[in-house]
N, C-alpha and C positions, 0 to 999 in steps of 0.2 A: 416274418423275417427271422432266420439266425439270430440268437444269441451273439452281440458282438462282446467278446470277451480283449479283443486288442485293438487299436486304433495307429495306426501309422500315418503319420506326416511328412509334406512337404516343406521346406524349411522359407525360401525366398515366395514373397506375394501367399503363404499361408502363414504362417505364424508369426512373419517379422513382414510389413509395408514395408518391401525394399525395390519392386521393379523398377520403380521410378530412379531410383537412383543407380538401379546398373542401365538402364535405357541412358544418361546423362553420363554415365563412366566412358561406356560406348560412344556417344557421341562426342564427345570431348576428345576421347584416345582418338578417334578414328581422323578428325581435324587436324589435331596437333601431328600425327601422321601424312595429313595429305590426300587423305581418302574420304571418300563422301559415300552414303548408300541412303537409303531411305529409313525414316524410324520403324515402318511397318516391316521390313526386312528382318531388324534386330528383334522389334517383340514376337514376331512369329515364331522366333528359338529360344527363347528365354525357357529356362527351364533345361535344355539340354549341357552340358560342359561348355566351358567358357572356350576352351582352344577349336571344341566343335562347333560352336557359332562363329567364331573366326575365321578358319576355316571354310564354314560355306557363307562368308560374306566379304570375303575375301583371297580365296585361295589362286584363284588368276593371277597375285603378286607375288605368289612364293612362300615357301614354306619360312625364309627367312621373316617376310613382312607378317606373315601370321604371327610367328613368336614375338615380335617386336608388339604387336598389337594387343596381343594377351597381356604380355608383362607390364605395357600402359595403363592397359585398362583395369585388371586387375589395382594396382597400387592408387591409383583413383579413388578406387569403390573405397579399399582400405584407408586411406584420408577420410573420407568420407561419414560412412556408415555407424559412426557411431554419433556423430550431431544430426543428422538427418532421420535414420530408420527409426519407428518406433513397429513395438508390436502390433500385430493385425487386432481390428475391436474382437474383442470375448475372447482373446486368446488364452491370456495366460488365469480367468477362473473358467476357462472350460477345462483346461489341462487340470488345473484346483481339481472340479468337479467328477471325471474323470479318475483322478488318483482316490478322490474319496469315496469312488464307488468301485473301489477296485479293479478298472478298465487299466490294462498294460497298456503303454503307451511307447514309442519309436518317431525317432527322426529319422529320414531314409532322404536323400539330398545326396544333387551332382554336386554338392562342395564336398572340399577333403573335410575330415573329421577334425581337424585341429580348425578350422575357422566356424563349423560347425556348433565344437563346442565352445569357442570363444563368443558367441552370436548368445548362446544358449545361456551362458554363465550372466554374461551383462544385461541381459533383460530378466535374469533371475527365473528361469526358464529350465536349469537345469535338472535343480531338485524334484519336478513334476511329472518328467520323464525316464523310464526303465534303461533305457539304450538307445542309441546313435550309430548309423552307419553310414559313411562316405565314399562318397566316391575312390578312394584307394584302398578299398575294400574290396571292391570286384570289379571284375575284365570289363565290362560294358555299363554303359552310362543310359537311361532314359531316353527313350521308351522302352530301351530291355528291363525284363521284370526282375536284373539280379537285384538292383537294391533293395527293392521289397520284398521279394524272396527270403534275400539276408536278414530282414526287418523281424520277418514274421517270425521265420526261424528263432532268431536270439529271445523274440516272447514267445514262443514256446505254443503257440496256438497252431491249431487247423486253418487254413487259408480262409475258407467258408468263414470263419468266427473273426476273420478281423476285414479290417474297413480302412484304403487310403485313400488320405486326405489332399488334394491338390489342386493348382490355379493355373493349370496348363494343360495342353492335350497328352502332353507324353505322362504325363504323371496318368490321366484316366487310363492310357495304354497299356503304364506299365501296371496299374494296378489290375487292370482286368487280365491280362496276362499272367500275373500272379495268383489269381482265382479271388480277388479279391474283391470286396464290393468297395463302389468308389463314390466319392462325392468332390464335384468338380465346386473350388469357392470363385463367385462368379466376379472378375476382376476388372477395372477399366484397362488395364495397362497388363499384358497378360497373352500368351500364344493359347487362342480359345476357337480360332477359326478353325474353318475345315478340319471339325472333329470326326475322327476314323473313325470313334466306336462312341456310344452317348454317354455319360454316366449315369449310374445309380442314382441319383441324384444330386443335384445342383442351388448350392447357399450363398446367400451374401454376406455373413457372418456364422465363425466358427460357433456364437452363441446355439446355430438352429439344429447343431449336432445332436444336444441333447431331445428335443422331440423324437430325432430319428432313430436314435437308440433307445428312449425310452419312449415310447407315443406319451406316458400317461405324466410325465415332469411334467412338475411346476417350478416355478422361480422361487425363491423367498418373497418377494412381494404379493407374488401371485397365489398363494400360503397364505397370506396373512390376507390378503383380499377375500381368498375364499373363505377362510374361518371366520367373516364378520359377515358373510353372506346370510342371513335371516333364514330361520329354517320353518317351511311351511308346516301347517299342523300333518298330525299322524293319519 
């Protein structure tokens, strides 16, 4: 495998447990609107722009009920997400891990950059990371590969040398798209069906990033386990 020298992230259902609670923003907006659709409707686009899943769950009522439905659901999530969401497990010492092995590291996420980094600051999340780009950064949202385009670009690497990290098929999209190697995180709540292209590989925890980067990591425990491992004669 390439030397990964940069790693780029998905922000919602990678680094921050949040599907669950924009699936419940959705549902709630969608109610309190008048409108019904199925849950499997909404996680199948989680991951794309919020007016774009609107849109196609709703566009038959108007572009007026679209914005009405965003602006609900959106202020929801915002009530919301910060007594609810917590970081994904091994997030923030793989990011640790990562910084301290010199791996440049990128957020690339359909949110705009101001909730981005407000997400980023409150979990303490920010320090760990080189750069962030949002969705009001380029024309097109997931599965087009600009934002991790933009991603790779601002860390400065060759496509080849970085790796995005994501829990939806448009994130694998955009990432192979961008020439980059991907790793889909394998999520319960999460648009993972009818995947277009496969991933590179596929984790239940951002912890298992490191094997993949490095085959030969070990953990600190797993350190200390092996240094007390008895060593056979010569």
């Amino acid at each position: 495998m390439t030397t990964i020298k940069a790693v780029v992230f998905d922000l919602d259902g990678t680094l921050i447990d949040s599907n669950w609670v924009h699936l419940q923003s959705w549902r709630t907006a969608m109610k309190n609107l008048g409108l019904q659709v199925l849950d499997q409707e909404v996680v199948d686009r989680l991951g794309l722009k919020t007016v774009d899943i609107a849109r196609a769950l709703v566009s038959d009522r108007g572009e007026q009920t679209v914005m009405r439905l965003v602006e609900l659901k959106s202020r929801l999530f915002e009530d919301a997400w910060r007594i609810e969401v917590k970081p994904c497990h091994g997030a923030v010492d793989t990011l640790q891990i990562l910084k301290g092995k010199g791996v440049r590291t990128a957020v690339a996420s359909s949110n705009s950059i101001e909730r981005i980094s407000k997400a980023l600051r409150y979990y303490g999340m920010d320090s760990l990371l080189d750069t962030v780009v949002g969705i009001d950064e380029v024309e097109a949202g997931k599965p087009d590969p600009a934002l991790v385009i933009a991603a790779i670009r601002k860390l400065g690497v060759a496509p080849k040398e970085s790796m995005y990290v994501g829990d939806s098929r448009y994130d694998i999209e955009a990432g192979k798209a961008a020439g980059s190697q991907t790793v889909l995180v394998v999520q319960p709540i999460a648009a993972q069906s009818n995947l277009r292209v496969e991933p590179d590989y596929r984790i239940r925890s951002l912890r298992e990033l490191r094997r993949i980067i490095w085959p030969d990591f070990l953990s600190q425990r797993e350190q200390r386990l092996h240094s007390h491992v008895p060593r056979t004669g010569q």
